[in-house]
Every structure is written in C-alpha cells, then in structure tokens.
C-alpha positions as CSV (number, residue, x, y, z in Angstrom):
1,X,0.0,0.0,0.0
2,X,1.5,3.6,-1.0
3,X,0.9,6.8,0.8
4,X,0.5,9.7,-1.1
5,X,-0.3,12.8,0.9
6,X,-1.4,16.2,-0.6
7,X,0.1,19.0,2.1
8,X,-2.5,22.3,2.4
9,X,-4.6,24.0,5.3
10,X,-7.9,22.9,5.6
11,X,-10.7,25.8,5.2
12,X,-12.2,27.6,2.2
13,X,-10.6,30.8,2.8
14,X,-6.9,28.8,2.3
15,X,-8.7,26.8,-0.8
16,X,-7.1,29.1,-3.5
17,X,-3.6,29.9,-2.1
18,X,-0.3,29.1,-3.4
19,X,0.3,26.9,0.3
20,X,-2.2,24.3,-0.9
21,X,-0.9,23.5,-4.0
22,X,-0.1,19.9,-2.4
23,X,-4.5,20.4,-1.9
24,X,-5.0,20.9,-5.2
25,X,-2.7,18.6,-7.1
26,X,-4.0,15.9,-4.8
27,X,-7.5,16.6,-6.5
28,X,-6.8,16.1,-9.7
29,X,-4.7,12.9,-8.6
30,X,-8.2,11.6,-7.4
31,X,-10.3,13.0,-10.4
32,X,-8.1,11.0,-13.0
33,X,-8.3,8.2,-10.7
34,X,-11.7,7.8,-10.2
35,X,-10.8,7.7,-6.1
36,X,-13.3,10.1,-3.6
37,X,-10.9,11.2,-0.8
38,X,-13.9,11.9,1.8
39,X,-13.3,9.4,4.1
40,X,-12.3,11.3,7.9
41,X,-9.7,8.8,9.3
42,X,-6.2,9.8,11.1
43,X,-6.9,13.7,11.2
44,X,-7.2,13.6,7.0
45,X,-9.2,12.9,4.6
46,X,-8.4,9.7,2.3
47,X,-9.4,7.5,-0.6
48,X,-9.0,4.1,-1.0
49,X,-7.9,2.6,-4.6
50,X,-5.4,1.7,-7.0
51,X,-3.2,3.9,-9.7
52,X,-1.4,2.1,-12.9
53,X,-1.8,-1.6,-10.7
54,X,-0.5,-0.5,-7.0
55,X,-2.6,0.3,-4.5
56,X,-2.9,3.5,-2.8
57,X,-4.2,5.8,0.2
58,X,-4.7,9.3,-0.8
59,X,-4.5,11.5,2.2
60,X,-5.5,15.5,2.6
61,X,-4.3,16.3,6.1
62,X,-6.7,18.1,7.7
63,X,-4.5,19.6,10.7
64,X,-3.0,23.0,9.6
65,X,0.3,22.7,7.4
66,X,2.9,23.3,10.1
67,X,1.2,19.9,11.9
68,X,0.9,17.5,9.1
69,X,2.9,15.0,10.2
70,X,0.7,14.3,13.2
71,X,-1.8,12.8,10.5
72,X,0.7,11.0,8.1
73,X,2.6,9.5,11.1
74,X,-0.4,7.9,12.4
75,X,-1.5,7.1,8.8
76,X,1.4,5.3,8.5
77,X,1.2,3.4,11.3
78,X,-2.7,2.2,10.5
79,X,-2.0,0.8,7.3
80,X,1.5,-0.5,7.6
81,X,2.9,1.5,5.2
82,X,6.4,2.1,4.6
83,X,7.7,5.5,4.7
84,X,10.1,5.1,1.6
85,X,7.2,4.6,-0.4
86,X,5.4,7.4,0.2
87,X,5.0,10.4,-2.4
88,X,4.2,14.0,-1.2
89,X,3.0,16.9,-3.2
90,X,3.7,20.3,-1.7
91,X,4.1,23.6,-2.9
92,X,7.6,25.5,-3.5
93,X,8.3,28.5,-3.1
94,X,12.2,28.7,-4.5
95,X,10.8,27.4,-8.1
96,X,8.4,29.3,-10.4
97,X,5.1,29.1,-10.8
98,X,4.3,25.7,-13.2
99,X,7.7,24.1,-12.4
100,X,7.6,20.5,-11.0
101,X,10.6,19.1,-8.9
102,X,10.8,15.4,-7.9
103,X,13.0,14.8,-5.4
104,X,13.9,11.2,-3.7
105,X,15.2,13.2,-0.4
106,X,16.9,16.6,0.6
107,X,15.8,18.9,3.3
108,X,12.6,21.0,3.9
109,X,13.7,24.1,2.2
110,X,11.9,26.0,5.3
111,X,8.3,24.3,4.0
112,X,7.2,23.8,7.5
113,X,4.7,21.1,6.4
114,X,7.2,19.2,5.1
115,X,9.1,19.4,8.5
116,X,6.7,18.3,10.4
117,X,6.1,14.9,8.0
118,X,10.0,14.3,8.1
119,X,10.0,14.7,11.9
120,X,7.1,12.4,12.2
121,X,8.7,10.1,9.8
122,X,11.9,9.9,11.2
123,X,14.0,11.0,8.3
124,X,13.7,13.2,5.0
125,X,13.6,9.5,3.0
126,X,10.5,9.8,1.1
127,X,9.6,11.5,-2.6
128,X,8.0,14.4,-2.9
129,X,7.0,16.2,-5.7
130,X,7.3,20.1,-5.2
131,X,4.7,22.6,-6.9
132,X,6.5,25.8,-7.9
133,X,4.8,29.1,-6.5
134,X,7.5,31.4,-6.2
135,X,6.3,34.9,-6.4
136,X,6.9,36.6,-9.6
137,X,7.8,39.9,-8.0
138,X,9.7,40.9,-4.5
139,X,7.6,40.0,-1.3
140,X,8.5,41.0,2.1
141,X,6.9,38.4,3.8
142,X,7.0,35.1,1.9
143,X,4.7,33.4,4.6
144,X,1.8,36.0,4.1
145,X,2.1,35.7,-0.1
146,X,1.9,31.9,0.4
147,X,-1.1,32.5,2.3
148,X,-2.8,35.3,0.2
149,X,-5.6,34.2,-2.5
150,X,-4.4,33.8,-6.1
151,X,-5.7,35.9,-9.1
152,X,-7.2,34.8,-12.1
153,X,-4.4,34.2,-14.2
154,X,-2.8,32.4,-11.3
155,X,-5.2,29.8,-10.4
156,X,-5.6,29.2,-14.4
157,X,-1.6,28.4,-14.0
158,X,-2.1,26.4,-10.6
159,X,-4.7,24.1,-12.4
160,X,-2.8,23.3,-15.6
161,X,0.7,23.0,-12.7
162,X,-1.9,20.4,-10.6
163,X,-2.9,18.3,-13.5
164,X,1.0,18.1,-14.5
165,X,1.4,17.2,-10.8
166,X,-1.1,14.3,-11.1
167,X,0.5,12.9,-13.9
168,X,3.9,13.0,-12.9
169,X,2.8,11.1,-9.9
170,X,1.3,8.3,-12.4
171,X,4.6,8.2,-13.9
172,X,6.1,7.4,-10.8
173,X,4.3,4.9,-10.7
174,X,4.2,3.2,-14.2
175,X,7.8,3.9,-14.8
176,X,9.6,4.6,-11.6
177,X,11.3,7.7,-10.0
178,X,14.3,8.1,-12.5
179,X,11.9,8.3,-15.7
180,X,9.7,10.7,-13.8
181,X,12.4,12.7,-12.9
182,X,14.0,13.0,-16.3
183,X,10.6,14.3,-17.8
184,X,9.7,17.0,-15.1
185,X,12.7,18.1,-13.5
186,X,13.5,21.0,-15.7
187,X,16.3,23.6,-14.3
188,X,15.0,26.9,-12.8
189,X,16.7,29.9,-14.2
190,X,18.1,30.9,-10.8
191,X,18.4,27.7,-8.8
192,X,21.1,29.2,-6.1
193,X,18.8,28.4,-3.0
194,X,17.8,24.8,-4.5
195,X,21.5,23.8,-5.2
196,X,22.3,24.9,-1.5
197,X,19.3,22.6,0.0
198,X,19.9,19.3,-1.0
C-alpha cells in the first residue's frame, strides 16, 4: 500500500492559495483516478484505490500545514505503510510558478509542512514532488504571499501545474522515479537556494 499525501490548510478561505498547492494537485490525482478522498480517518481525509496496478491511500491532512505529520505519522502506522514509499505533493516556493521538482530526499527548504512529516517520519527519506509558486515579483513576507488568495491568471496556471502534478505522480508509478524525474525536472533559471538545500 503507498501513501500519497497532498500537504495544504484545511478551510475555504486557504482553498485558492499558493500553500495548498499539495490540496490541489491531490484533486486532480483523485479525479483521474476515479478515487473520492472523503473518508475522515487519522486527522485527514483519504481514498481508498489503485493507480497504474498499485494500490494507494490518498490523504489530505486536515491539521493546519505546520502539523501535518501528526496525520501522516499515524496514517502510517494504521495501514502499515512504509515511509520510503510514500509520495508527497507540496508547494515551493524557490521554483516558479508551473515548475515541478521530484525529489527522492533533501531537506525541507523551510516548508514547515514538510518538516513536520520528516519529523514524524523519522528521516527526510520519502519523494515528494514540489509545486512551484515562487512569487513573480519581490515580497516581504514570503509566509503572508503563500497564504494570500491567487488571481485569475494564477489559479488558471495552478490548475494546468496540478494536473502536470497528477500525472507525474502516475509516472512514478508506471515507470519509476528516474523516468519521472527525467521528464519534469526542468532547471530553474536561478536555482542558487535549491542547489544549496539538498
């Protein structure tokens, strides 16, 4: 059984920001795979089913983001699942909007959900696929843009990013991390922060 958690903040006022990204991609994930994550178990929502042959538990945390790993840690330990397997979409804040970044490990990059999961997990060794929302214009406050509602022209960008994000995670699947990585891994013009985080 693989885990595959989609990192946001519960609530409709945090539905359309760039933080739930991980929300969002995990939607479409369930759409194209005919799964309804509804079911309240573990502090999340999840879905039951299978992708390309494997079977899967979808999972929408439904603690804030900085608290995610309370959910997937006990996830985890319901369905016996191994942390290695597990696949997490988040967004990314160092990468541009409708960039995609599949990592096997590395740090948090300061994404506080993602801290959280690696501290419940025990380690930083699962995927995740990463949802570029970097700002396309100098914030001062970072967390508060992450937080702030997108336009229109942005959430047009975030769906297209979260249906690219469903099927990379398909490809994952089907074809295994090296194959996905070679097709969505593309090289940020200015990648200074994400060669220094890894």
């Amino acid at each position: 059984m693989r885990l595959i958690v989609g990192l946001g903040n519960p609530g409709a006022e945090y539905a359309w920001t760039p933080h739930n990204m991980g929300f969002l991609a995990m939607d479409r994930l369930a759409e194209r795979s005919g799964i309804r994550v509804t079911r309240p178990e573990a502090q999340s929502y999840i879905g039951l089913g299978q992708i390309a042959g494997h079977d899967v538990i979808l999972a929408k945390p439904q603690t804030n983001m900085n608290a995610s790993g309370r959910a997937v840690g006990e996830l985890i330990e319901r369905h016996g699942c191994d942390p290695v397997e597990m696949i997490v979409l988040s967004d990314e804040a160092a990468l541009p909007w409708g960039m995609l970044r599949i990592r096997e490990h590395g740090s948090a990059g300061g994404h506080n959900g993602l801290k959280s999961v690696m501290a419940a997990v025990g380690g930083d060794r699962f995927l995740r696929v990463r949802i570029g929302v970097k700002p396309e214009f100098p914030v001062g406050d970072l967390a508060a843009y992450v937080l702030c509602p997108m336009g229109r022209a942005q959430r047009e960008i975030a769906g297209e990013v979260a249906g690219e994000a469903a099927e990379a995670i398909e490809l994952l699947l089907t074809e295994g991390t090296g194959r996905a990585m070679a097709r969505y891994n593309r090289r940020a013009p200015d990648e200074s922060a994400e060669e220094n985080e890894d």
